[in-house]
Every structure is written in structure tokens, then in C-alpha cells.
Chimera marker file (.cmm) of the C-alpha trace (Angstrom):
<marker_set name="trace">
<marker id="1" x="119.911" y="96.477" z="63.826" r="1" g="1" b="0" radius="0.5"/>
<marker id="2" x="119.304" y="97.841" z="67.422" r="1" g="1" b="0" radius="0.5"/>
<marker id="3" x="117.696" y="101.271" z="67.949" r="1" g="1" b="0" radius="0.5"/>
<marker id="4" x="119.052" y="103.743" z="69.984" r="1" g="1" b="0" radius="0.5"/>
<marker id="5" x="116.036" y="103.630" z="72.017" r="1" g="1" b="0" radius="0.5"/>
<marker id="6" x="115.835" y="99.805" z="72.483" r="1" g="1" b="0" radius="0.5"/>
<marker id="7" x="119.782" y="100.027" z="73.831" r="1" g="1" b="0" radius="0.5"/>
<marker id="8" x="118.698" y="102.944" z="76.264" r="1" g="1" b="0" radius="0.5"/>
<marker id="9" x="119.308" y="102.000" z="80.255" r="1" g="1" b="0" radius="0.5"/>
<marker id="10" x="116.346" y="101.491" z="82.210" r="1" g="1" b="0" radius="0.5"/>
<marker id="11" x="115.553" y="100.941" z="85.828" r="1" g="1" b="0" radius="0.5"/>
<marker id="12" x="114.875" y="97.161" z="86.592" r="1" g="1" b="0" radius="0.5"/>
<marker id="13" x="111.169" y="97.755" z="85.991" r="1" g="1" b="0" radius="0.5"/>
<marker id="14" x="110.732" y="93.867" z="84.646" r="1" g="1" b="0" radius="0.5"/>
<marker id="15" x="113.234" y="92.474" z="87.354" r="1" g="1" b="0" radius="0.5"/>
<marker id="16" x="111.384" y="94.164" z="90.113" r="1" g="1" b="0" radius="0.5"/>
<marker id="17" x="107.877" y="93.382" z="88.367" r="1" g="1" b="0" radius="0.5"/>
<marker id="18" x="108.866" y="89.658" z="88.565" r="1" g="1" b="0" radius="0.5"/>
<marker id="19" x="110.201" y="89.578" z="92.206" r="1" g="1" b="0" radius="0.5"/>
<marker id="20" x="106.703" y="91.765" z="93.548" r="1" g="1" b="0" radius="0.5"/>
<marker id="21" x="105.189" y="88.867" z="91.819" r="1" g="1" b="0" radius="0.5"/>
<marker id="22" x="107.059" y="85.874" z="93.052" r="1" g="1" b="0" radius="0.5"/>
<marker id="23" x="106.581" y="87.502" z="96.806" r="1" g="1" b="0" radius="0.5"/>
<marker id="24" x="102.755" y="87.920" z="96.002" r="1" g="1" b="0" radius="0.5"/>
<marker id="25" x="102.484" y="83.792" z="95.156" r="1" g="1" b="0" radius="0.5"/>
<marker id="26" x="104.492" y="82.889" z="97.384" r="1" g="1" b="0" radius="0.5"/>
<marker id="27" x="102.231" y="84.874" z="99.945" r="1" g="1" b="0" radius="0.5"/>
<marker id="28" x="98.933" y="83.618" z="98.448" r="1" g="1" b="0" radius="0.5"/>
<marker id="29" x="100.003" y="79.961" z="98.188" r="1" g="1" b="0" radius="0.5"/>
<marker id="30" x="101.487" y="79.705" z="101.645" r="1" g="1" b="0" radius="0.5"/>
<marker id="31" x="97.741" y="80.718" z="102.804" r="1" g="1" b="0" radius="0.5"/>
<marker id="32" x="95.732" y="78.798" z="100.764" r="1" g="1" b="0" radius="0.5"/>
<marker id="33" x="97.564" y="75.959" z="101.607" r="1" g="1" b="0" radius="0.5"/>
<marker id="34" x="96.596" y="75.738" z="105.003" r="1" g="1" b="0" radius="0.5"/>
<marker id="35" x="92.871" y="76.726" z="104.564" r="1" g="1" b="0" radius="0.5"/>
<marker id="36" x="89.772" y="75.588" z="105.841" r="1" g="1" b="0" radius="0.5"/>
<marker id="37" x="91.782" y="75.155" z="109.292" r="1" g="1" b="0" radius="0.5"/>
<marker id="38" x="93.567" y="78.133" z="110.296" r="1" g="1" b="0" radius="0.5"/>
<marker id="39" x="96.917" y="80.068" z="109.267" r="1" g="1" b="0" radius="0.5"/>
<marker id="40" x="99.337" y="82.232" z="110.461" r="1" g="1" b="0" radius="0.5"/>
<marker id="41" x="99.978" y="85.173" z="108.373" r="1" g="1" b="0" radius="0.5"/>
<marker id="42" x="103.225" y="86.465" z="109.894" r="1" g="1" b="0" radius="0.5"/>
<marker id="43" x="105.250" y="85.441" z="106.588" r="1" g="1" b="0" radius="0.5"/>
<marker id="44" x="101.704" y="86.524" z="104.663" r="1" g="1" b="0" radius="0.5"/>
<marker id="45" x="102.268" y="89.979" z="105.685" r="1" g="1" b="0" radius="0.5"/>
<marker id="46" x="105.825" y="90.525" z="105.657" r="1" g="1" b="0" radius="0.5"/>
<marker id="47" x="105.905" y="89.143" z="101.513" r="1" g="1" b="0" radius="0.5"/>
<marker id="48" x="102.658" y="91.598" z="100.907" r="1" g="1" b="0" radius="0.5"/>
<marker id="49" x="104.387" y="94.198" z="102.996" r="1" g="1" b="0" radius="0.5"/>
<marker id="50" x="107.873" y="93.335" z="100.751" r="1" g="1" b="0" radius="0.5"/>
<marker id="51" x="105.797" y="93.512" z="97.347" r="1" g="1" b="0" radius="0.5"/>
<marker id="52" x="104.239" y="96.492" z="98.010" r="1" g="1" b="0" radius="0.5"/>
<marker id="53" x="107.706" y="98.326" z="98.390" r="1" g="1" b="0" radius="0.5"/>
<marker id="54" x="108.583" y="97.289" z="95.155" r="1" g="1" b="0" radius="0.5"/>
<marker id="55" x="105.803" y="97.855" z="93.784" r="1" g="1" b="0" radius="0.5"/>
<marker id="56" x="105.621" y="101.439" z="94.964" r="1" g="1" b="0" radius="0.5"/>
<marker id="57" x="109.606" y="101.640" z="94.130" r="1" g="1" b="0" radius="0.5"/>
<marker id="58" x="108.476" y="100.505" z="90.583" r="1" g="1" b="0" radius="0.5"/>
<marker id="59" x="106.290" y="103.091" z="90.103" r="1" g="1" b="0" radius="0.5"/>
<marker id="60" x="108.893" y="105.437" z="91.240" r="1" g="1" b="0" radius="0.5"/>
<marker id="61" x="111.721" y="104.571" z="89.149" r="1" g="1" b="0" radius="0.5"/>
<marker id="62" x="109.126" y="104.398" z="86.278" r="1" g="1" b="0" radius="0.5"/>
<marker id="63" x="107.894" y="108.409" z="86.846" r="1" g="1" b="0" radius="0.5"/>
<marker id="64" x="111.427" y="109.171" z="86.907" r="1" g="1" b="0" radius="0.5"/>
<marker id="65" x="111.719" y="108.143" z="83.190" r="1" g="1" b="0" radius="0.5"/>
<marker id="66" x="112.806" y="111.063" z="80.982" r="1" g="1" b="0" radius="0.5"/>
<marker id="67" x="112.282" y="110.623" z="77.193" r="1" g="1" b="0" radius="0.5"/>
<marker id="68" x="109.796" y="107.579" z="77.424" r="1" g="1" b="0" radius="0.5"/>
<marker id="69" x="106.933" y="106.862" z="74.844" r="1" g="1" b="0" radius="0.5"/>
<marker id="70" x="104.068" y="107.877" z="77.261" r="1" g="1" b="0" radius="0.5"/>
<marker id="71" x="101.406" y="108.028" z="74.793" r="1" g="1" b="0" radius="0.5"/>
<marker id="72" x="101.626" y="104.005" z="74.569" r="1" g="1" b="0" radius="0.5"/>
<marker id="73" x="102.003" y="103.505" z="77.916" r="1" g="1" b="0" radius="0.5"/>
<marker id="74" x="98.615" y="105.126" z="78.651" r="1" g="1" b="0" radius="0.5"/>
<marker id="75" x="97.102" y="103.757" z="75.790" r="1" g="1" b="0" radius="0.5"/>
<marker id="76" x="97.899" y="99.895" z="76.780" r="1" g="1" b="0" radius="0.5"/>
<marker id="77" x="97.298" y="101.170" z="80.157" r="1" g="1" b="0" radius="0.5"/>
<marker id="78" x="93.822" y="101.893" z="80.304" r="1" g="1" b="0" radius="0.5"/>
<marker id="79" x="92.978" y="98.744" z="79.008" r="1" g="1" b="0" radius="0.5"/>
<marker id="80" x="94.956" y="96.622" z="80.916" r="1" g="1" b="0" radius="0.5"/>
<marker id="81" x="94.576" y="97.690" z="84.380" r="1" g="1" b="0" radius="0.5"/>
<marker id="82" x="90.974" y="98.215" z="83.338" r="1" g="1" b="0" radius="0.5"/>
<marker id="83" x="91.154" y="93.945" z="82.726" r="1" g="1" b="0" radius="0.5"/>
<marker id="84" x="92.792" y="93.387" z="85.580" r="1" g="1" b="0" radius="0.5"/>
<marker id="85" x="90.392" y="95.577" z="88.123" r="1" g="1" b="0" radius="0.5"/>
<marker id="86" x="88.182" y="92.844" z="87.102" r="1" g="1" b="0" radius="0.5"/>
<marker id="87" x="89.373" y="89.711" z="86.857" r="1" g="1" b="0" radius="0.5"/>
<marker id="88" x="90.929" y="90.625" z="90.701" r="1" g="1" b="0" radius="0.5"/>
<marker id="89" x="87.728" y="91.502" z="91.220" r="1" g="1" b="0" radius="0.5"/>
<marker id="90" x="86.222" y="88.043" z="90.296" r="1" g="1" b="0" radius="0.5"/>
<marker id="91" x="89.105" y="86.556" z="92.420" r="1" g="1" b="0" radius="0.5"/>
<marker id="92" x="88.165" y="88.469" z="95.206" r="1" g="1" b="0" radius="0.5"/>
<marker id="93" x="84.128" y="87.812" z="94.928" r="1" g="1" b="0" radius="0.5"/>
<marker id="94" x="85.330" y="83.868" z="94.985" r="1" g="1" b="0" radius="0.5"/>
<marker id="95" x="87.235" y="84.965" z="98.411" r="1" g="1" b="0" radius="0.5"/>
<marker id="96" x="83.967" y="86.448" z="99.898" r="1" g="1" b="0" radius="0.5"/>
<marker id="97" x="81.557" y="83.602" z="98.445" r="1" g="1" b="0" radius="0.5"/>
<marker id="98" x="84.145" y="80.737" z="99.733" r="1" g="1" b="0" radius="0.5"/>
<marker id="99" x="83.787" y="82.764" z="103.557" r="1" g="1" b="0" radius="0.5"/>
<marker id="100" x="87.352" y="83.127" z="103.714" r="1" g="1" b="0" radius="0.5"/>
<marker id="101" x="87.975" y="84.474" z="107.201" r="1" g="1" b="0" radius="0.5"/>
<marker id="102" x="88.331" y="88.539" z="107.951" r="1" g="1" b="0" radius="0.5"/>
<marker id="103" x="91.872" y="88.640" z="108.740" r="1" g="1" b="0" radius="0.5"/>
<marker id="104" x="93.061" y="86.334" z="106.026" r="1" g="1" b="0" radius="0.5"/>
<marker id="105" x="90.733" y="88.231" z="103.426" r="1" g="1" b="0" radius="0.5"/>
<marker id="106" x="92.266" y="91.078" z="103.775" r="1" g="1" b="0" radius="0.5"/>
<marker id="107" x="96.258" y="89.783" z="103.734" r="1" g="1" b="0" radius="0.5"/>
<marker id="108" x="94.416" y="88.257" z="99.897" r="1" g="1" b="0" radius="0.5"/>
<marker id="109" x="92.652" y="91.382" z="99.234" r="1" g="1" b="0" radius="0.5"/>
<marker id="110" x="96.327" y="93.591" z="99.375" r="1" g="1" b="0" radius="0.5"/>
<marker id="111" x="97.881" y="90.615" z="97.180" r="1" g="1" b="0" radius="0.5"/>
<marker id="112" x="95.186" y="91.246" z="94.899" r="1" g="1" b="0" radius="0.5"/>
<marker id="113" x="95.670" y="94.841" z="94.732" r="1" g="1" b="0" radius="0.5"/>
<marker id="114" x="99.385" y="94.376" z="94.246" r="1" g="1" b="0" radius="0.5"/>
<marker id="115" x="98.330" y="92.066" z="91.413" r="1" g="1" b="0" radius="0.5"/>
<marker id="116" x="96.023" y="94.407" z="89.818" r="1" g="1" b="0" radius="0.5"/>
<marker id="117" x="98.358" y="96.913" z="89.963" r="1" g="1" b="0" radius="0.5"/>
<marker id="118" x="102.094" y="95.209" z="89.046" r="1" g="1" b="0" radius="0.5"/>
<marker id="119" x="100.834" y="93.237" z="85.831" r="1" g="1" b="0" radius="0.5"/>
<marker id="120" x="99.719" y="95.747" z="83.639" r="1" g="1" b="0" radius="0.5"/>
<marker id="121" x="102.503" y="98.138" z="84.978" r="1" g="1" b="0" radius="0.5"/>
<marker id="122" x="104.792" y="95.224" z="83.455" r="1" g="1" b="0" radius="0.5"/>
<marker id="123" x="103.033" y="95.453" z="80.291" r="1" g="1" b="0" radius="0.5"/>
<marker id="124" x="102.554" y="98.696" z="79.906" r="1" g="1" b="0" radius="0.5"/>
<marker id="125" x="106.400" y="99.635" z="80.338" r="1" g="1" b="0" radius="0.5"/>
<marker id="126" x="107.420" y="96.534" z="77.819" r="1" g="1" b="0" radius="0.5"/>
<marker id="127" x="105.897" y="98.029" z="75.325" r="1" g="1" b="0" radius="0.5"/>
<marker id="128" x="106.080" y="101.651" z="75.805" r="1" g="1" b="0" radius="0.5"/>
<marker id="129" x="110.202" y="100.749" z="76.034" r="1" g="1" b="0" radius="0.5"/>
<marker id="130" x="110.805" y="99.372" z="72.719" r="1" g="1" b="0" radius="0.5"/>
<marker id="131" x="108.805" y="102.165" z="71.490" r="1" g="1" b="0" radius="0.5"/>
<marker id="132" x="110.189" y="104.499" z="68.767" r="1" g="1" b="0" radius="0.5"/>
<marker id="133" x="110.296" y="108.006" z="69.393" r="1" g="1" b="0" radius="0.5"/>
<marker id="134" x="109.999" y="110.791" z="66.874" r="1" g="1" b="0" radius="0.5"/>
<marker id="135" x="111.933" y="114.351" z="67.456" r="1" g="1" b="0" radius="0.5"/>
<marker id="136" x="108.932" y="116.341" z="68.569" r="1" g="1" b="0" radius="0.5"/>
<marker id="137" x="107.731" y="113.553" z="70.845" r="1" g="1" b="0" radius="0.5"/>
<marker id="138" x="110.640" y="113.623" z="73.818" r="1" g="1" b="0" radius="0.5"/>
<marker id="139" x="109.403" y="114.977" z="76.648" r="1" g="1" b="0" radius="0.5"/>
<marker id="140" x="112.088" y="117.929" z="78.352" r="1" g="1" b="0" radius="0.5"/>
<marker id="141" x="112.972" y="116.945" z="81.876" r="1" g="1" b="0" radius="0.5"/>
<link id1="1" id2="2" r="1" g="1" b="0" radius="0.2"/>
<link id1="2" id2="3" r="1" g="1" b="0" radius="0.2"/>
<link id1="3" id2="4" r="1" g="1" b="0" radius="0.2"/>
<link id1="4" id2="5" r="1" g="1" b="0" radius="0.2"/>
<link id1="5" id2="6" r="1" g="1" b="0" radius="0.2"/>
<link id1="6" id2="7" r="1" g="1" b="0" radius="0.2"/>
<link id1="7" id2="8" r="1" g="1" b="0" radius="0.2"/>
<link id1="8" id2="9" r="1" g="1" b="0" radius="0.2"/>
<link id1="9" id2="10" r="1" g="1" b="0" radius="0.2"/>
<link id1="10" id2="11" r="1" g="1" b="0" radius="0.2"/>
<link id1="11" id2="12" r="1" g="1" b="0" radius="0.2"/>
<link id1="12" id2="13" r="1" g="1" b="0" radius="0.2"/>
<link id1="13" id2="14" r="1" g="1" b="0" radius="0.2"/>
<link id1="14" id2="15" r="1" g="1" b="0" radius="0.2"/>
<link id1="15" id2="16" r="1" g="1" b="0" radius="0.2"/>
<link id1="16" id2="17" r="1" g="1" b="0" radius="0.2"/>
<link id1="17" id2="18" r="1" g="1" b="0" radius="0.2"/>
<link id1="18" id2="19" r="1" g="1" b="0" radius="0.2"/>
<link id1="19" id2="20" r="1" g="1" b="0" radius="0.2"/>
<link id1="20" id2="21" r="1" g="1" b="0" radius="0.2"/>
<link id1="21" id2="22" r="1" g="1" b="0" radius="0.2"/>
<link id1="22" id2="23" r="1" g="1" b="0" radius="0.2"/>
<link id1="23" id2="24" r="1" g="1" b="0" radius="0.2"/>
<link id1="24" id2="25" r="1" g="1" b="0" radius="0.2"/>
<link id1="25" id2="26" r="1" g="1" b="0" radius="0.2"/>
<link id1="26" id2="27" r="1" g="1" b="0" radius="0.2"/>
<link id1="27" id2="28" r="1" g="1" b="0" radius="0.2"/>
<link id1="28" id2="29" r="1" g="1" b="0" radius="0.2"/>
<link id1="29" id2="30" r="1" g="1" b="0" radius="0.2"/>
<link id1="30" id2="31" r="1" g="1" b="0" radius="0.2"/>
<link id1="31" id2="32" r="1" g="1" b="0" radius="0.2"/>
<link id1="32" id2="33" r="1" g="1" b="0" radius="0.2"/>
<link id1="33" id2="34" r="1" g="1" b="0" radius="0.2"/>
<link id1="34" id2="35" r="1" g="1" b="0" radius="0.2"/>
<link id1="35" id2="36" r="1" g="1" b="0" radius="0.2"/>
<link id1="36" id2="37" r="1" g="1" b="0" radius="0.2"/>
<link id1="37" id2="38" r="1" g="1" b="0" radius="0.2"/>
<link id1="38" id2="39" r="1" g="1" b="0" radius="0.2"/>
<link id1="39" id2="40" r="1" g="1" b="0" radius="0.2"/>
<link id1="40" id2="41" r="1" g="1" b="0" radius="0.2"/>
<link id1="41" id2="42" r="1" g="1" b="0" radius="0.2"/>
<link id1="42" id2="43" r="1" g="1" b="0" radius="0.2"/>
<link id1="43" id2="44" r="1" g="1" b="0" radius="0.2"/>
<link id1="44" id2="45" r="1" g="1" b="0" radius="0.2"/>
<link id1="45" id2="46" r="1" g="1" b="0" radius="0.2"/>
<link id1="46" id2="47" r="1" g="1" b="0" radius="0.2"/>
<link id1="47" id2="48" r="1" g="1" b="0" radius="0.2"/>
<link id1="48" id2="49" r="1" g="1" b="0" radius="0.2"/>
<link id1="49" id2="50" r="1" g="1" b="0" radius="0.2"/>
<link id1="50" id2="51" r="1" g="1" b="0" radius="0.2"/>
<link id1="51" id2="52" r="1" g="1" b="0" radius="0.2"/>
<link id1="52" id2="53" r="1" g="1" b="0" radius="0.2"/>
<link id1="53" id2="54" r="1" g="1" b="0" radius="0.2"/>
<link id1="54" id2="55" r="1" g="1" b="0" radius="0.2"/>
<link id1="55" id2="56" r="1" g="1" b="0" radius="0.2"/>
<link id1="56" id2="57" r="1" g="1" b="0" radius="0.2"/>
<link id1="57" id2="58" r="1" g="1" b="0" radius="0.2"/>
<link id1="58" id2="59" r="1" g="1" b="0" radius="0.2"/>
<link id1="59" id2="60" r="1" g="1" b="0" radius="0.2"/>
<link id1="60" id2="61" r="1" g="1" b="0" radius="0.2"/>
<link id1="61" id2="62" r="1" g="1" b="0" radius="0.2"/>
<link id1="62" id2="63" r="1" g="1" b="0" radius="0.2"/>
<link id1="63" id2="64" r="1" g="1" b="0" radius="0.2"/>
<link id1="64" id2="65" r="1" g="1" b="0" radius="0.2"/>
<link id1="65" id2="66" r="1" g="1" b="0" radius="0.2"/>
<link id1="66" id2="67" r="1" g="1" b="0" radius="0.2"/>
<link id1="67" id2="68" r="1" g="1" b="0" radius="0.2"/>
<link id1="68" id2="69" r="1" g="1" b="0" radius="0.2"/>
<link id1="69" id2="70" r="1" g="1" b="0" radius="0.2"/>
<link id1="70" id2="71" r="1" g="1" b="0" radius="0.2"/>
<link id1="71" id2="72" r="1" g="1" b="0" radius="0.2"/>
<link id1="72" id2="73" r="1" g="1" b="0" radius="0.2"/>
<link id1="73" id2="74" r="1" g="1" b="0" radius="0.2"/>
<link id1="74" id2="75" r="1" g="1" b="0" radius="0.2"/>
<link id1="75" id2="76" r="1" g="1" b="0" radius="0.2"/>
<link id1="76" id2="77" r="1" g="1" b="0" radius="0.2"/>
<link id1="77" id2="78" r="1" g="1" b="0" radius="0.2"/>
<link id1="78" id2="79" r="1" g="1" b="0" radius="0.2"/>
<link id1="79" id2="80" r="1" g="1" b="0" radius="0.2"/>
<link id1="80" id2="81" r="1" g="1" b="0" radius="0.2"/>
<link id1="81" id2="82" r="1" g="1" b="0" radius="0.2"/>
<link id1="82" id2="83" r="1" g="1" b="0" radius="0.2"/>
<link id1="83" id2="84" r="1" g="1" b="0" radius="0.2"/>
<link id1="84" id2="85" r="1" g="1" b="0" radius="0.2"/>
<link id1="85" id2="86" r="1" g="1" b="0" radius="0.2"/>
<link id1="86" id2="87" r="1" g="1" b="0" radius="0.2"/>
<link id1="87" id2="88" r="1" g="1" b="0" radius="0.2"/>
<link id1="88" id2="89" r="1" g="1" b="0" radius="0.2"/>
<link id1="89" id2="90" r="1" g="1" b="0" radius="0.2"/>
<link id1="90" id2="91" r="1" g="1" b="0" radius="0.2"/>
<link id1="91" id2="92" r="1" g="1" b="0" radius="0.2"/>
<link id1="92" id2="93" r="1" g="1" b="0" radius="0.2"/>
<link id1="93" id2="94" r="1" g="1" b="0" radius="0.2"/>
<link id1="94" id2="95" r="1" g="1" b="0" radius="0.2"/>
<link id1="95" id2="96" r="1" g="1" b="0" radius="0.2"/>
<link id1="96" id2="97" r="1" g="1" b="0" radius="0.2"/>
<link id1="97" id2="98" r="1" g="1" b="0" radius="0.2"/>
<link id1="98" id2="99" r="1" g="1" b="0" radius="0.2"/>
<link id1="99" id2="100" r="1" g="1" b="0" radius="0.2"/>
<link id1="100" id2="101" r="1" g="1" b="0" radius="0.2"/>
<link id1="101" id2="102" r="1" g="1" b="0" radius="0.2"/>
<link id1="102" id2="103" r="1" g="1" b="0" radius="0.2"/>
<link id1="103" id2="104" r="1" g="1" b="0" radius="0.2"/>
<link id1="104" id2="105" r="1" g="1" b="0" radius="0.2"/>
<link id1="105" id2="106" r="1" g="1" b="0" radius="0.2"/>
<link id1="106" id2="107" r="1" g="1" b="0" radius="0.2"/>
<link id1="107" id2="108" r="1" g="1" b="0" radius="0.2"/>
<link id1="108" id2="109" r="1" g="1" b="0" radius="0.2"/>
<link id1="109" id2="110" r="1" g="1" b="0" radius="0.2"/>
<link id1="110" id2="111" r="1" g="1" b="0" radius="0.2"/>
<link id1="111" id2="112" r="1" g="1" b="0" radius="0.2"/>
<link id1="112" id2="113" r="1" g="1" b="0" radius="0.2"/>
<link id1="113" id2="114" r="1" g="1" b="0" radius="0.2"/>
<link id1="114" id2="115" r="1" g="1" b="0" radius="0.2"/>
<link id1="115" id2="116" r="1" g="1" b="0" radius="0.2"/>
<link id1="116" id2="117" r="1" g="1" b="0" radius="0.2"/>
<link id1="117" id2="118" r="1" g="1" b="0" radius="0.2"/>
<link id1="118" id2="119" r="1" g="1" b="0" radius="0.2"/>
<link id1="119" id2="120" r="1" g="1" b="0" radius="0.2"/>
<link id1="120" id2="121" r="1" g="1" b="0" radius="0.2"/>
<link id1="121" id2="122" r="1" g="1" b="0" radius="0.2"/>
<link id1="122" id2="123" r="1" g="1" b="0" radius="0.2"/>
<link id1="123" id2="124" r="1" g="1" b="0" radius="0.2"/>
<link id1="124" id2="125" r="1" g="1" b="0" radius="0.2"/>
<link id1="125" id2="126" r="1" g="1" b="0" radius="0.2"/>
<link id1="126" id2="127" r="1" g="1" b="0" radius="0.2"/>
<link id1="127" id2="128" r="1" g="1" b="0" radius="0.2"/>
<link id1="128" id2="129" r="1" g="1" b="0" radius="0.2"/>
<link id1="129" id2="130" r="1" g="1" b="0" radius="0.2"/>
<link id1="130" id2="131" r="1" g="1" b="0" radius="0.2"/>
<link id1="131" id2="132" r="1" g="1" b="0" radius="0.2"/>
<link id1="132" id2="133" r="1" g="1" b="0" radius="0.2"/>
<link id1="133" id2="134" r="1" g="1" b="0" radius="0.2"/>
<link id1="134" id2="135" r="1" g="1" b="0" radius="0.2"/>
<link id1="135" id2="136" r="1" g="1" b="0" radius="0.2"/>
<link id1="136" id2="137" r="1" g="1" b="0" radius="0.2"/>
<link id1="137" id2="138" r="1" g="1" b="0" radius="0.2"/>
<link id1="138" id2="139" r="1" g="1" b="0" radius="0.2"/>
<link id1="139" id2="140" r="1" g="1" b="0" radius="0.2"/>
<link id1="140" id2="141" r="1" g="1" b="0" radius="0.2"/>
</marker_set>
């Protein structure tokens, strides 16, 4: 049997999630396929630039939620951004160690932060969605 809250209409958080992240790899292969020698960064740029509008959509469309199980998302929250502040962190220290150039590091370093940011926001609204919530829980908007 499907809940009332499971059938409930959501923005495309997941389908947007997804596409930020196909623009991101896309982005991050297309450089590291050309390194050592040099790269141009025009496409780079415009699929960071692209990812971080959706990303900043996502979040958005995701504040705009009205009777949403926010306790869980914070609680999955914390801890998943908090793992993914450091494994893009270790990602980042391999950039620096491997002297990947200036300009180049810092088209990665926005990827990264896009990363960081749009995988535990996936998480954290797949299972705050399929949440139950009780009668004194709903927030008011």
C-alpha cells in the first residue's frame, strides 16, 4: 500500500541531482583527459557554470518544500555532507600534490564543491521524502 506521503508531488530534486552530476563528470573527465599537456576549459566552465545553476535551483525548489520531514533531512545531513567535505577534500589535496596547474585547479576545485554539495543533498531528500509524518510534525507554510 502507498502512503499518502510517498504519492505526494515533488520538485525534480533526484532528476536535477543526476543531471548537476552528469555535467560535473563530464567537466572533470574532459580535463583530466588532456592533462599533463595543456587544456582548454571553455566547455570546463560552461558545464561547472551549468551545474551550479542547478544545483543552486535544487536547493531552491527543496526550501520551498511545505510539509517535509526536516528532522531526517538534517539528521542524515550532518553526516553526509560532513563525509563528503572530506573525501572532496582528499580529492582536492591529490589535485595540489599532483601540481595541477592554477587555472585548471580551480575549474576542479568548483566541481568539487558542486560534488560536496549535490550528493548528500540527493541523499538527504531521498530519505527525508519517503518519510512518514505524524499530525503534530507538519510544518505551517
Amino acid at each position: 500500500m502507498v502512503t499518502a506521503e510517498a504519492e505526494r508531488k515533488y520538485p525534480p530534486i533526484t532528476e536535477i541531482s543526476v543531471a548537476t552530476m552528469i555535467l560535473v563528470i563530464v567537466g572533470g573527465i574532459y580535463i583530466v583527459s588532456y592533462l599533463p599537456k595543456s587544456v582548454s576549459l571553455a566547455l570546463p566552465i560552461g558545464l561547472t557554470v551549468v551545474a551550479a545553476v542547478l544545483l543552486l535551483y535544487n536547493v531552491f525548489s527543496l526550501s520551498r518544500i511545505e510539509n517535509f520531514h526536516w528532522e531526517s533531512f538534517w539528521l542524515v545531513a550532518k553526516w553526509s555532507f560532513a563525509a563528503y567535505v572530506v573525501i572532496a577534500g582528499m580529492l582536492e589535496y591529490i589535485f595540489i600534490y599532483d601540481d595541477t596547474p592554477g587555472d585548471v585547479l580551480a575549474v576542479l576545485s568548483g566541481a568539487l564543491v558542486i560534488y560536496a554539495i549535490n550528493i548528500p543533498l540527493l541523499f538527504v531528500f531521498s530519505v527525508a521524502r519517503y518519510q512518514d509524518l505524524a499530525v503534530g510534525e507538519l510544518r505551517e507554510g
